[in-house]
PyMOL Python script that loads the backbone (N, CA, C, O; Angstrom):
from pymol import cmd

cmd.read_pdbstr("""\
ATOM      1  N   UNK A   1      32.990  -4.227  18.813  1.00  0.00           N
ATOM      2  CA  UNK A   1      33.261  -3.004  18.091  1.00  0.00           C
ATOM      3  C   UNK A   1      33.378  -1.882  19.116  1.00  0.00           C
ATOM      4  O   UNK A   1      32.462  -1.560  19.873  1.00  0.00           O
ATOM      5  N   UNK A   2      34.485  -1.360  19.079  1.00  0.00           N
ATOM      6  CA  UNK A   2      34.593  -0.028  20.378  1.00  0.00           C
ATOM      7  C   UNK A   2      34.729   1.040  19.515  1.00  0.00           C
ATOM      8  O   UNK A   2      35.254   1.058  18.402  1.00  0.00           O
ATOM      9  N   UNK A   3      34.161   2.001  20.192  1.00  0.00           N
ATOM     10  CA  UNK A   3      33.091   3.495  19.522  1.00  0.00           C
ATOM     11  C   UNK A   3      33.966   4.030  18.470  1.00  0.00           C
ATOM     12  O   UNK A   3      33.509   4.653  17.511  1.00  0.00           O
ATOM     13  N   UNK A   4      35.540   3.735  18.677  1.00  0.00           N
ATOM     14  CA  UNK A   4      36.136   4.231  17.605  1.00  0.00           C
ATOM     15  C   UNK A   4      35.825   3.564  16.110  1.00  0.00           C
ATOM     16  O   UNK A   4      35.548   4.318  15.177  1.00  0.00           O
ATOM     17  N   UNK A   5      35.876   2.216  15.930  1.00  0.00           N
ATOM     18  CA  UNK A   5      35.216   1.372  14.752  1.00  0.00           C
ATOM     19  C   UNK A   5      34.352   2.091  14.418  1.00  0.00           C
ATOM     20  O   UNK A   5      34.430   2.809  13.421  1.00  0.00           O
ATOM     21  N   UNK A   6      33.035   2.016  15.445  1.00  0.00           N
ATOM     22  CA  UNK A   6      31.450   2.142  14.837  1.00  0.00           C
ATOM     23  C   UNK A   6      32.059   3.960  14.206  1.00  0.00           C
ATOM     24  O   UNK A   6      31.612   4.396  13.145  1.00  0.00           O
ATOM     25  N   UNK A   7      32.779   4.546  14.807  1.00  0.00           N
ATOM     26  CA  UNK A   7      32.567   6.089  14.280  1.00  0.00           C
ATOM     27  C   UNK A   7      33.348   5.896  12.998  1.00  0.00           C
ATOM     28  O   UNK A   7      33.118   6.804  12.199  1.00  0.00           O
ATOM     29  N   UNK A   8      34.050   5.147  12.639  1.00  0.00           N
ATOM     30  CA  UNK A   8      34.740   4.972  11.481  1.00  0.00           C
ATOM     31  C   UNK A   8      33.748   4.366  10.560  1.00  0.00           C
ATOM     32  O   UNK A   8      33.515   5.089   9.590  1.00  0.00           O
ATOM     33  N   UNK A   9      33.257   3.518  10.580  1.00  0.00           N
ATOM     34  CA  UNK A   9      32.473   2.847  10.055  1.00  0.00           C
ATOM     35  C   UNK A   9      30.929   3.607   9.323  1.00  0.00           C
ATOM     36  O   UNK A   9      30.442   3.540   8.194  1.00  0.00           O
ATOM     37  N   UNK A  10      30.596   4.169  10.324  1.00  0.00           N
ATOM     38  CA  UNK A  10      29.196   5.066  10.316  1.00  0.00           C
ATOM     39  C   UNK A  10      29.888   6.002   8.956  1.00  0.00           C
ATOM     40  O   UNK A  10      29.454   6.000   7.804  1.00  0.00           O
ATOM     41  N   UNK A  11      31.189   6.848   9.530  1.00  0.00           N
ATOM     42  CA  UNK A  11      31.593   7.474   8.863  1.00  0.00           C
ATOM     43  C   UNK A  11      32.061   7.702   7.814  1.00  0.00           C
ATOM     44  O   UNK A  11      32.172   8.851   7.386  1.00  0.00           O
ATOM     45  N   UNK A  12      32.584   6.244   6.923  1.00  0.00           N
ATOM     46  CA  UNK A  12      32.840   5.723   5.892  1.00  0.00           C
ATOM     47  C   UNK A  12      31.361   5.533   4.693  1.00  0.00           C
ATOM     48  O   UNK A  12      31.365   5.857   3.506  1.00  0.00           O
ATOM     49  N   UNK A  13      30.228   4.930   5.459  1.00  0.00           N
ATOM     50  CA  UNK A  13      29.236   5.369   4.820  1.00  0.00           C
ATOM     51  C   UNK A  13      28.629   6.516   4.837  1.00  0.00           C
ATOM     52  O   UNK A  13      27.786   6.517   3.940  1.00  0.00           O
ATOM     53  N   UNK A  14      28.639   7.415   5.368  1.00  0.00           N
ATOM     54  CA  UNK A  14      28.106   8.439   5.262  1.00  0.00           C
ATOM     55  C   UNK A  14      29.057   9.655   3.970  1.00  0.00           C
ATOM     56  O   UNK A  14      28.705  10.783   3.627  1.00  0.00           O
ATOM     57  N   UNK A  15      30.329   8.841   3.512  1.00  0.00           N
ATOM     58  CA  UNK A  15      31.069   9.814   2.861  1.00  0.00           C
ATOM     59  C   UNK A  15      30.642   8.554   1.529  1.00  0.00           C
ATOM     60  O   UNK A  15      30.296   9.166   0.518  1.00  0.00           O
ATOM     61  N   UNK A  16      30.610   7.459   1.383  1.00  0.00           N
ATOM     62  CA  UNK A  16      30.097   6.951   0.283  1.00  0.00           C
ATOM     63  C   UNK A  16      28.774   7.324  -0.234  1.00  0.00           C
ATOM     64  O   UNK A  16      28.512   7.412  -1.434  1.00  0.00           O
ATOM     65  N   UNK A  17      27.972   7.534   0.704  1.00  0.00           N
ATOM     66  CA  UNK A  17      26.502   7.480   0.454  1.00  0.00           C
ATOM     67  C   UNK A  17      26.355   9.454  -0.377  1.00  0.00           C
ATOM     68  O   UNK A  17      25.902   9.835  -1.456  1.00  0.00           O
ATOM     69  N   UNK A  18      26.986  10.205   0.790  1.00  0.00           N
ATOM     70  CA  UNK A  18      27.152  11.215  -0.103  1.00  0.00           C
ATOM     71  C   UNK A  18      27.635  11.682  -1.451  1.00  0.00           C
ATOM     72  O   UNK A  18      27.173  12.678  -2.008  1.00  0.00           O
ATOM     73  N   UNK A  19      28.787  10.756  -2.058  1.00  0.00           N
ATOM     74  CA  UNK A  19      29.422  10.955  -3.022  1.00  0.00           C
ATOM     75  C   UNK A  19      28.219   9.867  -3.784  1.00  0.00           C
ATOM     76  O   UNK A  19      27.735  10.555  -4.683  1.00  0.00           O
ATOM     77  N   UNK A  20      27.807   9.022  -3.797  1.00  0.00           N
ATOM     78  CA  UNK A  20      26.468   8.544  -4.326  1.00  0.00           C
ATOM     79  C   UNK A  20      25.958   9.621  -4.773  1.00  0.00           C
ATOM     80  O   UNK A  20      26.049   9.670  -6.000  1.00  0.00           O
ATOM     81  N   UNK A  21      25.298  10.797  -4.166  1.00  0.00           N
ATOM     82  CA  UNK A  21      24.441  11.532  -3.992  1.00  0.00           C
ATOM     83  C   UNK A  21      24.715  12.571  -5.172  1.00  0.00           C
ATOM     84  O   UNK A  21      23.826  13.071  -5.861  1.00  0.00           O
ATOM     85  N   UNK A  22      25.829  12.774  -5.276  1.00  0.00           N
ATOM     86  CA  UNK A  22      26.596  13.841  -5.981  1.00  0.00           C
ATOM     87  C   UNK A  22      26.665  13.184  -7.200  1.00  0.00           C
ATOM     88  O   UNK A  22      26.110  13.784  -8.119  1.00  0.00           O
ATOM     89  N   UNK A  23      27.089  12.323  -7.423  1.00  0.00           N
ATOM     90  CA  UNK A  23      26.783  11.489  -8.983  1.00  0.00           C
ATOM     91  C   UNK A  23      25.192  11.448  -9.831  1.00  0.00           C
ATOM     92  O   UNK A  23      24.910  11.362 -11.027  1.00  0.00           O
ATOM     93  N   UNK A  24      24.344  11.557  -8.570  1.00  0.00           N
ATOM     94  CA  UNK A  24      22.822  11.479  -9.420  1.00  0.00           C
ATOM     95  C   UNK A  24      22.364  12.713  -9.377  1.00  0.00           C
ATOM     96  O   UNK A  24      22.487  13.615  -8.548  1.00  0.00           O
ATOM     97  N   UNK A  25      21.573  12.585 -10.838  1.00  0.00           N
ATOM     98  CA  UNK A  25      20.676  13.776 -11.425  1.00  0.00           C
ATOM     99  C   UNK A  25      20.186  13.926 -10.554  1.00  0.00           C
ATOM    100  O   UNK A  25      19.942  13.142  -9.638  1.00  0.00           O
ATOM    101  N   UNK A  26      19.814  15.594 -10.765  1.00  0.00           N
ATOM    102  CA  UNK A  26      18.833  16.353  -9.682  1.00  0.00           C
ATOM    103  C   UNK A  26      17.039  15.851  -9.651  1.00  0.00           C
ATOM    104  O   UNK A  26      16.483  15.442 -10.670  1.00  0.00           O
ATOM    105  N   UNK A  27      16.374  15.970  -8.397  1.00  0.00           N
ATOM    106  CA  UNK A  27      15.218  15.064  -7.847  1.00  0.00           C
ATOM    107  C   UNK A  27      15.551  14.404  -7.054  1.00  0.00           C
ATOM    108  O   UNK A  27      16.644  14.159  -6.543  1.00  0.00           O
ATOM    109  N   UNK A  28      13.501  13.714  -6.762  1.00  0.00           N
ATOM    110  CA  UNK A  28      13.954  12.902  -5.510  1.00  0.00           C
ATOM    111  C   UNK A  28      14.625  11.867  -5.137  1.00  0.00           C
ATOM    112  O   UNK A  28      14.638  11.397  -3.999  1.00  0.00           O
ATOM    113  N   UNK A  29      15.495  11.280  -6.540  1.00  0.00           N
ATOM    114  CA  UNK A  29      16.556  10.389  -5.262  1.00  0.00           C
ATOM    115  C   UNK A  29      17.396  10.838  -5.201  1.00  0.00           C
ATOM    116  O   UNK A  29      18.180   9.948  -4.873  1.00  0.00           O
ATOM    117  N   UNK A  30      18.145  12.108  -5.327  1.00  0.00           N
ATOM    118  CA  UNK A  30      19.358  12.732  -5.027  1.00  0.00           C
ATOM    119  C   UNK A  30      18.795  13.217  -3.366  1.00  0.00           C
ATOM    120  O   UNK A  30      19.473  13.148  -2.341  1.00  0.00           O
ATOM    121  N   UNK A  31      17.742  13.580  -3.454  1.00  0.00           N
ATOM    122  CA  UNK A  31      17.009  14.190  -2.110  1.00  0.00           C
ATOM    123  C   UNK A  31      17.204  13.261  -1.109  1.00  0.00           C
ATOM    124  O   UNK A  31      17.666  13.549  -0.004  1.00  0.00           O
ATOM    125  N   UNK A  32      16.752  11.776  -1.579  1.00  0.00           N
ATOM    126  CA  UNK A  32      16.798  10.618  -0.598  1.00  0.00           C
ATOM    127  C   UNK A  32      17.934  10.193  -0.188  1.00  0.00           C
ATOM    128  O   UNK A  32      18.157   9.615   0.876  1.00  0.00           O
ATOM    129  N   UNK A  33      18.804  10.511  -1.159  1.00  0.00           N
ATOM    130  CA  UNK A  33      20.279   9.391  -1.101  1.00  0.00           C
ATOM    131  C   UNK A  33      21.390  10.641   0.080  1.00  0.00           C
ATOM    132  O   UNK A  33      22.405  10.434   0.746  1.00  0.00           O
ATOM    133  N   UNK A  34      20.355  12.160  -0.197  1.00  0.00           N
ATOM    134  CA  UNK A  34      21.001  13.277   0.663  1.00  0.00           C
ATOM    135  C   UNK A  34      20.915  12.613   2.504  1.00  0.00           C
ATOM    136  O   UNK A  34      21.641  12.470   3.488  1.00  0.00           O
ATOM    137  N   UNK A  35      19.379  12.363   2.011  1.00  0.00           N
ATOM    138  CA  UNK A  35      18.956  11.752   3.562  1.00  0.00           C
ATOM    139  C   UNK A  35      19.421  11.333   4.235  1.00  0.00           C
ATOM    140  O   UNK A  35      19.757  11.748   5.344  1.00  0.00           O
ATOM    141  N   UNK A  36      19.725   9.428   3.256  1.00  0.00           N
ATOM    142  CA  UNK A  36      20.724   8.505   3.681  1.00  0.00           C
ATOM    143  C   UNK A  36      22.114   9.290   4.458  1.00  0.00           C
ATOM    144  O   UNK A  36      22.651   8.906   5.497  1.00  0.00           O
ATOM    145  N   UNK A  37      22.380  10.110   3.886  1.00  0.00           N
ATOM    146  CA  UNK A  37      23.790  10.319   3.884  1.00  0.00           C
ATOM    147  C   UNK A  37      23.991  11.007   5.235  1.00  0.00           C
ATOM    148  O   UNK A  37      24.770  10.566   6.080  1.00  0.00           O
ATOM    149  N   UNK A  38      22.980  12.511   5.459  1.00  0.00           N
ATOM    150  CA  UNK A  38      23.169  12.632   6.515  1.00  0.00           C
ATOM    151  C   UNK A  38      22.545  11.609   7.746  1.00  0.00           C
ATOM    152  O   UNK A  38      23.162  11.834   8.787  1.00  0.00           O
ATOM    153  N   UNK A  39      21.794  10.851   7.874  1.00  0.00           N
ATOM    154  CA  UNK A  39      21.767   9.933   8.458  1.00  0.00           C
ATOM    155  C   UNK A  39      22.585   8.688   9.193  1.00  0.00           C
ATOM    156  O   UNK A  39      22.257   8.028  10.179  1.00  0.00           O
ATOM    157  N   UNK A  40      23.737   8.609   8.382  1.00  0.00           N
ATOM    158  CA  UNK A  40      24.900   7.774   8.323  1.00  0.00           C
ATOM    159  C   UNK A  40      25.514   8.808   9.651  1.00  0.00           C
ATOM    160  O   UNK A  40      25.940   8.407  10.734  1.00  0.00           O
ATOM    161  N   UNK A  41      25.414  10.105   9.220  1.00  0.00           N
ATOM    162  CA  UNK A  41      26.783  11.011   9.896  1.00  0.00           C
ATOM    163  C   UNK A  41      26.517  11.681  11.014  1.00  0.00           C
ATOM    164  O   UNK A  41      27.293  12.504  11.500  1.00  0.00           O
ATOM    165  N   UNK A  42      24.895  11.230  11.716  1.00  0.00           N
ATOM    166  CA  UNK A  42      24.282  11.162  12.511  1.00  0.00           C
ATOM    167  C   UNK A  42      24.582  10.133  13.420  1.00  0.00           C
ATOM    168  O   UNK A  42      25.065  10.234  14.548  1.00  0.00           O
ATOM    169  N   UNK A  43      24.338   9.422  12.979  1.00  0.00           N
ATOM    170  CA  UNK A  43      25.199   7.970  13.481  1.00  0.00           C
ATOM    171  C   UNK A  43      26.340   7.797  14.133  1.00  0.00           C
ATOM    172  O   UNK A  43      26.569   7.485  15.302  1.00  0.00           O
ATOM    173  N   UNK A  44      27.209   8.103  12.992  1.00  0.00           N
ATOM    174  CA  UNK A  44      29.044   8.622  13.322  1.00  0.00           C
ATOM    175  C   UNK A  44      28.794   9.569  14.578  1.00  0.00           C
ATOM    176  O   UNK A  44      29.496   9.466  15.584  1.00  0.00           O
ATOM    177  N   UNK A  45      27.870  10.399  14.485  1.00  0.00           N
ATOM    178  CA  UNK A  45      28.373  11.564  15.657  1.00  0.00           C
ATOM    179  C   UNK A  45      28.002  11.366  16.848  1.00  0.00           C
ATOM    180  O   UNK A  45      28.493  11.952  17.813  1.00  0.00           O
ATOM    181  N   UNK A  46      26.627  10.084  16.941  1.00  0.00           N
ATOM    182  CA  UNK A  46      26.519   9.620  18.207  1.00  0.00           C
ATOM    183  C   UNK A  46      27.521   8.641  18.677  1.00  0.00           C
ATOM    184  O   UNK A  46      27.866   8.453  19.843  1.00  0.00           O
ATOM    185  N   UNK A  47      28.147   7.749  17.091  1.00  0.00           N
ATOM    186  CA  UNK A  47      28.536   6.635  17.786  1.00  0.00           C
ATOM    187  C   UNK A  47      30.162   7.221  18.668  1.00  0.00           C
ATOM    188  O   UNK A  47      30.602   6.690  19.688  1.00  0.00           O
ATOM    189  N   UNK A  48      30.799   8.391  17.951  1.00  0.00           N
ATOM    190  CA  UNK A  48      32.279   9.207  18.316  1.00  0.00           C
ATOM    191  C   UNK A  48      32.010   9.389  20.589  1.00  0.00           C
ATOM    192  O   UNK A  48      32.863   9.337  21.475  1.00  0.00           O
ATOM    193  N   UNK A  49      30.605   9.574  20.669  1.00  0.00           N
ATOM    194  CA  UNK A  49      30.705  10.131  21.980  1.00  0.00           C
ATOM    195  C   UNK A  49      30.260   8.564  22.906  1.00  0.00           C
ATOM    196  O   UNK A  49      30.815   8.232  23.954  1.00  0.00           O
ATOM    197  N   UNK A  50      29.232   7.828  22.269  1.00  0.00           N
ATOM    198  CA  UNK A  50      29.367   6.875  23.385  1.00  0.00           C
ATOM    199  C   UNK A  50      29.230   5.497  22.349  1.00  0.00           C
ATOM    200  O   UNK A  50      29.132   5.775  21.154  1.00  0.00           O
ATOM    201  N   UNK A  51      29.215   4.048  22.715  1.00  0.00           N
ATOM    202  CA  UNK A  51      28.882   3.079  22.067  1.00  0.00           C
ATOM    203  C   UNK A  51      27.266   2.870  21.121  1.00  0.00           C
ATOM    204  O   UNK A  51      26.160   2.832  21.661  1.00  0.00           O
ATOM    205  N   UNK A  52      27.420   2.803  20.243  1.00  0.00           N
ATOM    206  CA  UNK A  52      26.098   2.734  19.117  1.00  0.00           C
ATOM    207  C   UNK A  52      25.015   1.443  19.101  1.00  0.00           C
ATOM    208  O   UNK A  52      24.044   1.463  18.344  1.00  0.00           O
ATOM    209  N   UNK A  53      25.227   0.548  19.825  1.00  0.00           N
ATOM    210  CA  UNK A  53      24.687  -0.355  19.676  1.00  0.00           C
ATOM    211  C   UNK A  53      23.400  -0.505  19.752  1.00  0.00           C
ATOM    212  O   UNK A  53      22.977  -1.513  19.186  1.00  0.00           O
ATOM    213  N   UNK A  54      22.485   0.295  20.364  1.00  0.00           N
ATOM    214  CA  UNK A  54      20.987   0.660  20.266  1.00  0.00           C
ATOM    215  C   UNK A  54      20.850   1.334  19.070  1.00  0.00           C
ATOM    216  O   UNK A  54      19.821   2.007  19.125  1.00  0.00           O
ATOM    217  N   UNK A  55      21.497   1.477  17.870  1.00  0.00           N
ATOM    218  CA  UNK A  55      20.765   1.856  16.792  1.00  0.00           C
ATOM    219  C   UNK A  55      21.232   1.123  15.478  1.00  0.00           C
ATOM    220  O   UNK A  55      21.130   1.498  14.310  1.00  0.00           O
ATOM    221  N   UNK A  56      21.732   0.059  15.961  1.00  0.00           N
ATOM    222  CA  UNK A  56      21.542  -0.852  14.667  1.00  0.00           C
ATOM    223  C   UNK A  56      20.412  -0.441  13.521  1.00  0.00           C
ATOM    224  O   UNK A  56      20.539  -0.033  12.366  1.00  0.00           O
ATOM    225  N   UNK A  57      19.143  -0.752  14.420  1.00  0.00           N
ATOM    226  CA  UNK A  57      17.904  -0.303  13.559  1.00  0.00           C
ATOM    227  C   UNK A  57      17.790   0.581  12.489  1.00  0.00           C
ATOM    228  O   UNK A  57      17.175   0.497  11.426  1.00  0.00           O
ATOM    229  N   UNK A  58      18.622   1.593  13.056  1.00  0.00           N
ATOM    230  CA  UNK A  58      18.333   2.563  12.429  1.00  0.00           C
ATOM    231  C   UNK A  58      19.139   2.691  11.527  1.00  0.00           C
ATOM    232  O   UNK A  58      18.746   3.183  10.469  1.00  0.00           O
ATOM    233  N   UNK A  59      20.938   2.159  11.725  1.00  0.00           N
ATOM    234  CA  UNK A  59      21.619   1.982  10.165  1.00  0.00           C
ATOM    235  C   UNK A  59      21.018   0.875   9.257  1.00  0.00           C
ATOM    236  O   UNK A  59      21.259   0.993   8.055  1.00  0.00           O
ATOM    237  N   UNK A  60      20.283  -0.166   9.652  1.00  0.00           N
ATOM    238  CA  UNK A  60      19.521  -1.459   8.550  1.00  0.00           C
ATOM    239  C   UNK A  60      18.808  -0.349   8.335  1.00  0.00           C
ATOM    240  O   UNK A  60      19.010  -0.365   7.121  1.00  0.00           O
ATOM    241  N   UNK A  61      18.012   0.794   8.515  1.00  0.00           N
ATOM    242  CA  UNK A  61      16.635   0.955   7.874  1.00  0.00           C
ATOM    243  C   UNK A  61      17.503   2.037   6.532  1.00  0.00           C
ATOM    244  O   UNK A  61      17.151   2.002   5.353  1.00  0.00           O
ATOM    245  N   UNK A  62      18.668   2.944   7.066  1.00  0.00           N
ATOM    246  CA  UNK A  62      19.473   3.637   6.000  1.00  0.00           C
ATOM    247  C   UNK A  62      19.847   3.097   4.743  1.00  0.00           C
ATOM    248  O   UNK A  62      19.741   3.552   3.604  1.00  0.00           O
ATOM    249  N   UNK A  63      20.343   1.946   5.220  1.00  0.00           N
ATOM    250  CA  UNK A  63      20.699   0.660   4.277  1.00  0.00           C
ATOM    251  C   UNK A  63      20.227   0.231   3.069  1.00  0.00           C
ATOM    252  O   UNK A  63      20.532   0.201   1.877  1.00  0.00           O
ATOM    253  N   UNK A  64      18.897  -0.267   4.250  1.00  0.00           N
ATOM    254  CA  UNK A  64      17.604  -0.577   3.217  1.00  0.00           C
ATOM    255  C   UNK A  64      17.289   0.524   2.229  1.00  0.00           C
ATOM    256  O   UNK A  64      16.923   0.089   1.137  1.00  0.00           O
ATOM    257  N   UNK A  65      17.317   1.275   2.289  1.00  0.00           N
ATOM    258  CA  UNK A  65      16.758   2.672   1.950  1.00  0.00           C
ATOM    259  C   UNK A  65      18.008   2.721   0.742  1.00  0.00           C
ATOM    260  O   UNK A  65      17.879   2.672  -0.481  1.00  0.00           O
ATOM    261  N   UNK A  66      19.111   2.824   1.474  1.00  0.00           N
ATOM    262  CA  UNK A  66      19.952   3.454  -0.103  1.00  0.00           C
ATOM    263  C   UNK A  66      19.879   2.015  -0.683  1.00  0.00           C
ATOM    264  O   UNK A  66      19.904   2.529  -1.801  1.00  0.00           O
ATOM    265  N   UNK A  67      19.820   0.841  -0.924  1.00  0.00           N
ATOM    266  CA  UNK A  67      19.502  -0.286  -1.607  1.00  0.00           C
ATOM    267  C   UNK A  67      18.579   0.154  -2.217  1.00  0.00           C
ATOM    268  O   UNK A  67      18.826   0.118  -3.423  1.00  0.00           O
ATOM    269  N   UNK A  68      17.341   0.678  -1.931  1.00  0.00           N
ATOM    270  CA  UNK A  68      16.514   0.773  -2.715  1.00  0.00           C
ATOM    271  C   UNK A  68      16.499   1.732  -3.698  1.00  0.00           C
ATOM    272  O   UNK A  68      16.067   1.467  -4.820  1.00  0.00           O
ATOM    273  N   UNK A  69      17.008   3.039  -3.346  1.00  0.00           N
ATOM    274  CA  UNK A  69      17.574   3.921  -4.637  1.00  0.00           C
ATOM    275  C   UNK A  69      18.070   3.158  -5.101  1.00  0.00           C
ATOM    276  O   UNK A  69      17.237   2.400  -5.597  1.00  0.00           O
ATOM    277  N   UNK A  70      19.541   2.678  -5.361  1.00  0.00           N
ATOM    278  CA  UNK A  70      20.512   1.513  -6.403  1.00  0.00           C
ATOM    279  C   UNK A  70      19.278   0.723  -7.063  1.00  0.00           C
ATOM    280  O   UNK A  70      19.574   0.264  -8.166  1.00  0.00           O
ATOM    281  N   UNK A  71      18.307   0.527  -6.754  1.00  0.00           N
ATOM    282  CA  UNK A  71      17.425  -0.682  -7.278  1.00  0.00           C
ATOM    283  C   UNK A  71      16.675   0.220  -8.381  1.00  0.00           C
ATOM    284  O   UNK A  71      16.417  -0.139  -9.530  1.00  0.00           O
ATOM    285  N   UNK A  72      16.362   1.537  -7.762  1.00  0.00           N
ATOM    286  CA  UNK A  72      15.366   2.521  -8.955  1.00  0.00           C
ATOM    287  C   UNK A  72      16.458   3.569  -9.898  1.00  0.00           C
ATOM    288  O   UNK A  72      16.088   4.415 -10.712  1.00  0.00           O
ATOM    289  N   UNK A  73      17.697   3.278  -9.574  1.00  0.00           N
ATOM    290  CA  UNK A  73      18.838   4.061 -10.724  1.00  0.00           C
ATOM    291  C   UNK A  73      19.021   3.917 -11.412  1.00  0.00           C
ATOM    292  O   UNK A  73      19.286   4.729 -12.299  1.00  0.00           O
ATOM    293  N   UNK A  74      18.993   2.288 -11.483  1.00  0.00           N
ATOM    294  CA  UNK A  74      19.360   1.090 -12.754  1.00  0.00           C
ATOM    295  C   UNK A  74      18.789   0.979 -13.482  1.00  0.00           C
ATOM    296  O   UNK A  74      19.053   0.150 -14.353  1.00  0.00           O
TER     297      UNK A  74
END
""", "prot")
cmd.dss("prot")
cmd.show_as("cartoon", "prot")
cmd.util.cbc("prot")
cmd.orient("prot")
């Protein structure tokens, strides 16, 4: 994956996860799913300047995280 992917990629979730965000009632999982979102675009903005590969971690833990809102929406 060369930095252009990962910034596409990062960046693609971070515009899903937001529009998530915007669909749910106000509280804390609109708060959380805000999180997720800028988190994603955090990501994108490291991955745009050099290769991302030391933070896998940290998009599985975003992941995990907006999975788990979807799990308490339903």
């Amino acid at each position: 994956m060369n930095k252009s992917d990962a910034h596409d990629y990062f960046r693609a979730h971070a515009i899903t996860a937001l529009q998530k965000a915007r669909s749910l009632p106000f509280g804390w999982l609109k708060r959380k799913q805000r999180t997720v979102a800028r988190i994603y675009h955090l990501l994108a903005k490291e991955a745009a300047y050099a290769p991302n590969v030391h933070h896998l971690d940290d998009f599985r833990a975003a992941k995990q995280a907006e999975n788990d809102i979807g799990r308490l929406v339903r």
